[in-house]
TORLOLUM-763415 format. One record per residue (C-alpha): residue number from 1; residue in one letter; z negated, x negated, y negated. Coordinates in steps of 0.1 Angstrom, whole numbers, plus 5000, padded with zeros to 4 digits. Layout:
<pts>
PT resi resn    z    x    y
PT  NUM    A    Z    X    Y
...
</pts>
This chain:
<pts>
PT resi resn    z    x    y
PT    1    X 2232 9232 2705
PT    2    X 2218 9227 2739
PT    3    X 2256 9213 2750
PT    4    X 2251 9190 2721
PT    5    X 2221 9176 2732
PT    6    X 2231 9174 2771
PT    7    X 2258 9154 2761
PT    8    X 2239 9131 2739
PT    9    X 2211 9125 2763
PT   10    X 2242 9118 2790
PT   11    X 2255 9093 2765
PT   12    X 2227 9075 2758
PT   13    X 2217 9068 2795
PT   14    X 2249 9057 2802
PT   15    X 2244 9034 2770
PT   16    X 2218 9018 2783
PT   17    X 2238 9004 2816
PT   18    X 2268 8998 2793
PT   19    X 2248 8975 2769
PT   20    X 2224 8958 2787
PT   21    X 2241 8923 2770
PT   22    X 2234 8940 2736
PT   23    X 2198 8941 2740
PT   24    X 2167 8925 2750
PT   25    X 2163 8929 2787
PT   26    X 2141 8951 2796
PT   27    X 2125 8963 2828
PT   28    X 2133 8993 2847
PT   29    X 2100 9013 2833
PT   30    X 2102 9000 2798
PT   31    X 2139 9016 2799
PT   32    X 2128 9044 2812
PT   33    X 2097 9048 2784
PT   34    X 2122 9040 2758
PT   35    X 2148 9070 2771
PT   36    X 2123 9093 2772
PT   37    X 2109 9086 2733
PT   38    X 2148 9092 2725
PT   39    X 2147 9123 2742
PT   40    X 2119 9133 2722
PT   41    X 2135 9122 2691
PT   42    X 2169 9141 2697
PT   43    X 2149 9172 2709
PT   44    X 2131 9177 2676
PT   45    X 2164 9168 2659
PT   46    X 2184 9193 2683
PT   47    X 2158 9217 2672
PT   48    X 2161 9213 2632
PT   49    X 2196 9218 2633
PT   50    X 2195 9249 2650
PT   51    X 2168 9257 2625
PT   52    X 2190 9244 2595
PT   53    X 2221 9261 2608
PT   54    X 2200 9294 2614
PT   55    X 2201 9300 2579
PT   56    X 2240 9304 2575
PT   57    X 2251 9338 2570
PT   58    X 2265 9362 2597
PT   59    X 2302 9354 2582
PT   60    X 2299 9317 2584
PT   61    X 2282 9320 2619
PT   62    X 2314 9338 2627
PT   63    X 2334 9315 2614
PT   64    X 2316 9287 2636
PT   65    X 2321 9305 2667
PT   66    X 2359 9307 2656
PT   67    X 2367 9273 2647
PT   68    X 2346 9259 2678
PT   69    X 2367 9281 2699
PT   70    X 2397 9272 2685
PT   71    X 2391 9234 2688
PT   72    X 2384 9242 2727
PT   73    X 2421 9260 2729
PT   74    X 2434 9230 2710
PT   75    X 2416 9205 2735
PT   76    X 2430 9227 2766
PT   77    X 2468 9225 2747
PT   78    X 2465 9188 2748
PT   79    X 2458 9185 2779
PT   80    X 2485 9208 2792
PT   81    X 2508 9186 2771
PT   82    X 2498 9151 2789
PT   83    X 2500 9171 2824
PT   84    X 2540 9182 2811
PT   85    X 2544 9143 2798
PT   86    X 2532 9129 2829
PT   87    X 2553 9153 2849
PT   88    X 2582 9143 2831
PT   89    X 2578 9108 2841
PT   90    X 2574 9112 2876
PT   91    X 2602 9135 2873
PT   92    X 2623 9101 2863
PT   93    X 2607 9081 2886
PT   94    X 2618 9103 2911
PT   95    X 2653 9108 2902
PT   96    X 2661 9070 2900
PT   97    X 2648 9064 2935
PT   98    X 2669 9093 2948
PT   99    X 2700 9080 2931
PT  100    X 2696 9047 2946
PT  101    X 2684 9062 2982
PT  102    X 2718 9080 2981
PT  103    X 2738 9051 2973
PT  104    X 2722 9032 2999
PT  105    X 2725 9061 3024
PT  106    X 2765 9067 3014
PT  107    X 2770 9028 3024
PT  108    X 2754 9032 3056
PT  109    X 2772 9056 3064
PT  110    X 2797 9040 3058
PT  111    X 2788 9007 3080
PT  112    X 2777 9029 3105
PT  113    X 2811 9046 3109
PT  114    X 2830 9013 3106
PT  115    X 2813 8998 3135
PT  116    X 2816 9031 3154
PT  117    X 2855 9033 3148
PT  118    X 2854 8991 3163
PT  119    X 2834 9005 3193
PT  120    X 2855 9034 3198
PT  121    X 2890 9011 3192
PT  122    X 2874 8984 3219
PT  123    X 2862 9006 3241
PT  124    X 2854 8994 3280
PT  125    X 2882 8971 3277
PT  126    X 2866 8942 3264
PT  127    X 2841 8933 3294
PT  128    X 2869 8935 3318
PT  129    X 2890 8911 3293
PT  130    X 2861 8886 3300
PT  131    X 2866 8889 3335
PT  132    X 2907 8885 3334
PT  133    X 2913 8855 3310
PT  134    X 2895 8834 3328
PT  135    X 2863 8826 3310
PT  136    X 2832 8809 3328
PT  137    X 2803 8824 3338
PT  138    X 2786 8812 3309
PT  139    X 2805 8821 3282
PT  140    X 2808 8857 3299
PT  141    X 2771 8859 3295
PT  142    X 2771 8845 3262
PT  143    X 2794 8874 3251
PT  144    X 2772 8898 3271
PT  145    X 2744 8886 3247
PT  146    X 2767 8889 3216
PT  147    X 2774 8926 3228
PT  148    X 2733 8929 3233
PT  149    X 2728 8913 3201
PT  150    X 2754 8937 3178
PT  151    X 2746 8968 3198
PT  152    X 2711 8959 3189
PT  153    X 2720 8955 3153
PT  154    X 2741 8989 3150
PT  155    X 2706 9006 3163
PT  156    X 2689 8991 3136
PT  157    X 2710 9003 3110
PT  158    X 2711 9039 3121
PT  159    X 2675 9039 3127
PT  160    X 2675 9024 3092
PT  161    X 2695 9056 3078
PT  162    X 2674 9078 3095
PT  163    X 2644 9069 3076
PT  164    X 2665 9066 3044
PT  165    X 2674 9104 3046
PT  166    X 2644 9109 3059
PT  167    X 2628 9096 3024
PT  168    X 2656 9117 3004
PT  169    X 2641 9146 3018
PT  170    X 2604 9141 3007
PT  171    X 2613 9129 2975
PT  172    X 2634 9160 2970
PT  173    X 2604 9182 2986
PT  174    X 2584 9160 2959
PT  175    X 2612 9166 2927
PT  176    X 2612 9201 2936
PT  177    X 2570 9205 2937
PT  178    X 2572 9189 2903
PT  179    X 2595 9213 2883
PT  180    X 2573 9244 2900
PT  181    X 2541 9228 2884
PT  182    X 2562 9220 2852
PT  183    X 2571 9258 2850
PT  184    X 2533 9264 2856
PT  185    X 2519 9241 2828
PT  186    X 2546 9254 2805
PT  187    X 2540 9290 2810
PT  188    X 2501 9280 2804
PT  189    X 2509 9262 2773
PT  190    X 2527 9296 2755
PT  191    X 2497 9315 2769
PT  192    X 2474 9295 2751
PT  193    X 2492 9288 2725
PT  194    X 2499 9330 2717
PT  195    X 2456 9330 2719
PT  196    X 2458 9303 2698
PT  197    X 2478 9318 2671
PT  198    X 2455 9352 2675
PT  199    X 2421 9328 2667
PT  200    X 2439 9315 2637
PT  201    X 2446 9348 2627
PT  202    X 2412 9361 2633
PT  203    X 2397 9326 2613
PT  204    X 2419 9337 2584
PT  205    X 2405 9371 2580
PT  206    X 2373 9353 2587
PT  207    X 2375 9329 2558
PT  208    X 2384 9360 2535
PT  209    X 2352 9379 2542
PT  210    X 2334 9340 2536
PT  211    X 2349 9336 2501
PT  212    X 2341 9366 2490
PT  213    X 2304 9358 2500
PT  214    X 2306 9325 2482
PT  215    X 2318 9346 2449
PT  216    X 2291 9374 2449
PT  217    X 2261 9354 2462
PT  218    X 2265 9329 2436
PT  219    X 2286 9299 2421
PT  220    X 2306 9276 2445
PT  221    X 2291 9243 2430
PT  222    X 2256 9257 2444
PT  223    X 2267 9264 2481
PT  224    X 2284 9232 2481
PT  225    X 2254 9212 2472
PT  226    X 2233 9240 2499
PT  227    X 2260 9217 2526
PT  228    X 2251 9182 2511
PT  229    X 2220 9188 2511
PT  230    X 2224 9196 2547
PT  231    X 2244 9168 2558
PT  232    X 2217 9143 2537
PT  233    X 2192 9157 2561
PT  234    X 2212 9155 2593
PT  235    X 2220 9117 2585
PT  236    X 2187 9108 2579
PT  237    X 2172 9127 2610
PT  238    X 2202 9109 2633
PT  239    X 2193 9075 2613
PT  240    X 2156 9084 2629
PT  241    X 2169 9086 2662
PT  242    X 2191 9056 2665
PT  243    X 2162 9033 2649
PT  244    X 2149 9027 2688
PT  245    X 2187 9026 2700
PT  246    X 2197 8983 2711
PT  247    X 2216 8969 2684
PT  248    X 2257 8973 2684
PT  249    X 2272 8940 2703
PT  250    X 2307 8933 2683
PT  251    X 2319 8897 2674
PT  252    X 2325 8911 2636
PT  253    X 2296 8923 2616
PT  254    X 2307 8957 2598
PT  255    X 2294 8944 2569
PT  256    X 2320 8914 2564
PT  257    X 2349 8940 2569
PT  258    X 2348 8952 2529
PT  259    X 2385 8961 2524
PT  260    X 2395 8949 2560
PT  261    X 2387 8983 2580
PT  262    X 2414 9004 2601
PT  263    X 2423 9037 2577
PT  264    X 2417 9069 2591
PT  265    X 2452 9080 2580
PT  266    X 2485 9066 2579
PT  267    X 2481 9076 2541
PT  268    X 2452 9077 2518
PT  269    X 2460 9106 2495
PT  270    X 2430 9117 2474
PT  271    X 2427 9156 2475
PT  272    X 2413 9164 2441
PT  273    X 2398 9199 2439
PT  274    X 2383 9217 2409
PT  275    X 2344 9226 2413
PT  276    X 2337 9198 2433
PT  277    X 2303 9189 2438
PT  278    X 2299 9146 2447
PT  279    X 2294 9150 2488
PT  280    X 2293 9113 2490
PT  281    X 2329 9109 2501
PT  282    X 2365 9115 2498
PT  283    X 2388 9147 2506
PT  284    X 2422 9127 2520
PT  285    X 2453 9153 2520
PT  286    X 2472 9155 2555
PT  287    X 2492 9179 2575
PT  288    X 2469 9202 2597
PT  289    X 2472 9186 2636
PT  290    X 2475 9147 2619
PT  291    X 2450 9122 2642
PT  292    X 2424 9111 2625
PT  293    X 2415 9076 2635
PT  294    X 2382 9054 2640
PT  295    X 2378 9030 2609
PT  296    X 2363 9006 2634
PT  297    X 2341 9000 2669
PT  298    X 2314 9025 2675
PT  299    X 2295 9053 2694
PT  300    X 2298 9089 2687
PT  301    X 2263 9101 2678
PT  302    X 2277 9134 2659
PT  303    X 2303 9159 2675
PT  304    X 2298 9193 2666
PT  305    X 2303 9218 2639
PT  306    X 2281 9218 2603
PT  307    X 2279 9243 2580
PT  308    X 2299 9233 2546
PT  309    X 2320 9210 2570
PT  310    X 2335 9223 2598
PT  311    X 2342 9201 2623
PT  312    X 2327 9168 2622
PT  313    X 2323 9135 2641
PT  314    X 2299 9106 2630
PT  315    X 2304 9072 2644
PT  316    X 2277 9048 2643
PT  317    X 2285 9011 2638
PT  318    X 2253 8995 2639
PT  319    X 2236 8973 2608
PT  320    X 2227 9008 2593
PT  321    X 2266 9015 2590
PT  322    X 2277 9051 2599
PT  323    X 2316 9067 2591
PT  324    X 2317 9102 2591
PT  325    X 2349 9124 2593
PT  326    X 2350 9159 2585
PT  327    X 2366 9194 2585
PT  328    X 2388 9187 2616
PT  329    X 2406 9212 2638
PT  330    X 2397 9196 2664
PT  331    X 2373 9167 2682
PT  332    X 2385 9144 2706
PT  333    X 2358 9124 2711
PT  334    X 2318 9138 2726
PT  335    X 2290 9122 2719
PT  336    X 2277 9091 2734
PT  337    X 2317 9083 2740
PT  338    X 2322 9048 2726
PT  339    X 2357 9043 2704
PT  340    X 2375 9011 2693
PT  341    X 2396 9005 2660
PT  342    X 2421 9034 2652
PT  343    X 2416 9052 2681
PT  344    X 2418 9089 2673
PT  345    X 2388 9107 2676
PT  346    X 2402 9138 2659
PT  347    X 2425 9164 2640
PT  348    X 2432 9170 2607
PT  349    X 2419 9205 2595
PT  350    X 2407 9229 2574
PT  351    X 2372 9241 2595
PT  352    X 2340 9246 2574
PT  353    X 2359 9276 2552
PT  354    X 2383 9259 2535
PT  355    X 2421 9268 2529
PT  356    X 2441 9239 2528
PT  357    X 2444 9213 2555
PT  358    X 2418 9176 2546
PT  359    X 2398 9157 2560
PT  360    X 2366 9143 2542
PT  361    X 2356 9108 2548
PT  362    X 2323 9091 2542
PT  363    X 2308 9061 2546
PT  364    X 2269 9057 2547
PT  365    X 2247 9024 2548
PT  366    X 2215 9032 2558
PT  367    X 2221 9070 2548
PT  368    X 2228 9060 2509
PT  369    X 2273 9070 2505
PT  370    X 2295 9040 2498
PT  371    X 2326 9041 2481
PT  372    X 2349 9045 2516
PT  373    X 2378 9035 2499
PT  374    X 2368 9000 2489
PT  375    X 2360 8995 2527
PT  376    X 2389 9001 2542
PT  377    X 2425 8979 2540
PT  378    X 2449 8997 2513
PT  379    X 2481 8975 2519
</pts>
């Protein structure tokens, strides 16, 4: 919880520099007043949540620590994955400048030995030829400077090729530095990806030992509305924190986009589940791993994992509009990060305990749940 609130504070002052044509101005002290009532703010709601979440059992705080610790492995993967990518390209970029640096190199060489083979078949002969046919002094010297001028040229051109094979040879040094750090990042990504496989494995078990809690402590209907009942209070407590945030500068009210916004999937399939108790949004079926994307412009003021939910991230789009996306396998996004329409922000999952891959969906004005899929642009 304390990484949650580091990163929100971070956000938030970085908010203010980002926004200054959002707001009021302000001076530097009335800033600095107004960070520090938002400090206050987030610390007491930093410190209900750890309360709230305190009350989870040992299995589901297990569970927590699993799926958080999986969605760090999953982060890590990525980024091994961009580092191969990129690797790859420079690989390309590297192999088209060495084909063309040898092509270049094989036709000097080949000048170069051509005007060589001219010398060799002139030899000394030619200066006294000048002297013998009966040429002025003049147009002797002129040839002189014509032999200056060529022999002049030929050193260019070897010099040339040196520096040509010259750059063969780093870019080869480069090429083969490349493919060692390739190996490296590869051999990384199997090791992760074998821990990985073990977490899952562990989760599993994990959510077992959870459902067999649910059964014997009582109806599912009654732990599910135990999690809404949560999430209602963490909405209204981040609602209470962003009250003293500047206003949301974007050209388009969120208001005016009924049926216009970005979908959060490439395909809105409605999960329907038996014993379902009204969360105040939708379950949308996808393949585990799918990127979930942002409905619209925003700020992250929700990152973490909640009890019931998993995974979840809450974008805040100003006008009392909040989206909420939950049971991920992973987060992309931290809080205070700013997004733009359709820019993933997460994974499809199944954190929070469940067994088959979702991800809920929830829109909220002014903490009271819309019907998400009216807002958002079905064609």
């Amino acid at each position: 919880m304390g990484k949650i609130l580091s990163i929100l504070l971070i956000g938030i002052c970085s908010f203010f520099s980002l926004q200054a044509s959002a707001a009021e101005p302000k001076s530097a002290a009335e800033a600095e007043q107004q960070i520090k009532a938002l400090q206050e703010e987030l610390k007491s709601l930093g410190e209900w949540l750890k309360e709230a979440q305190s009350e989870k059992s040992q299995v589901e705080g297990q569970l927590e620590e699993k799926e958080k610790s999986i969605n760090e492995l999953l982060k890590q993967i990525e980024t091994i994955q961009d580092n191969i990518k990129q690797s790859d390209g420079q690989l390309k970029e590297l192999a088209v400048k060495q084909q063309t640096l040898k092509i270049s190199i094989q036709q000097q060489n080949q000048q170069i030995a051509a005007q060589i083979r001219a010398v060799y078949r002139s030899g000394e002969q030619e200066g006294m030829k000048f002297l013998l046919d009966g040429r002025t002094p003049e147009e002797i010297m002129r040839m002189v400077r014509y032999n200056r001028y060529f022999s002049q040229a030929r050193q260019s051109l070897i010099n040339g090729y040196g520096i040509q094979v010259n750059e063969l040879s780093l870019i080869e040094k480069s090429m083969r530095s490349h493919r060692a750090q390739q190996a490296r990042e590869q051999a990384r990504l199997v090791e992760e990806r074998t821990v990985l496989a073990k977490q899952q494995k562990e989760r599993q078990q994990i959510l077992v030992k959870l459902q067999k809690d649910i059964q014997s402590g009582g109806s599912k209907a009654k732990t599910l509305k135990r999690n809404q009942q949560q999430l209602e209070a963490l909405l209204l407590k981040l609602e209470e924190a962003l009250a003293e945030m500047p206003v949301i500068d974007e050209n388009v009210a969120f208001s005016s986009l009924k049926g216009k916004l970005n979908k959060p999937l490439g395909r809105l399939n409605v999960l329907r589940e038996s014993g379902q108790v009204n969360l105040g949004g939708v379950t949308l079926s996808a393949k585990e791993g799918t990127k979930v994307n942002a409905v619209y412009h925003g700020r992250v003021i929700f990152s973490d994992w909640l009890r019931g939910f998993g995974l979840v991230l809450i974008l805040d789009h100003g006008e009392g509009y909040m989206s909420l996306y939950g049971y991920n396998q992973s987060l992309l996004k931290e809080v205070g990060e700013w997004v733009n329409t359709n820019d993933p922000i997460a994974t499809v999952g199944s954190s929070g305990g469940r067994t088959v891959p979702g991800l809920f969906f929830s829109i909220r004005h002014n903490g009271t749940p819309v019907s998400p899929l009216k807002w958002v642009n079905q064609g």
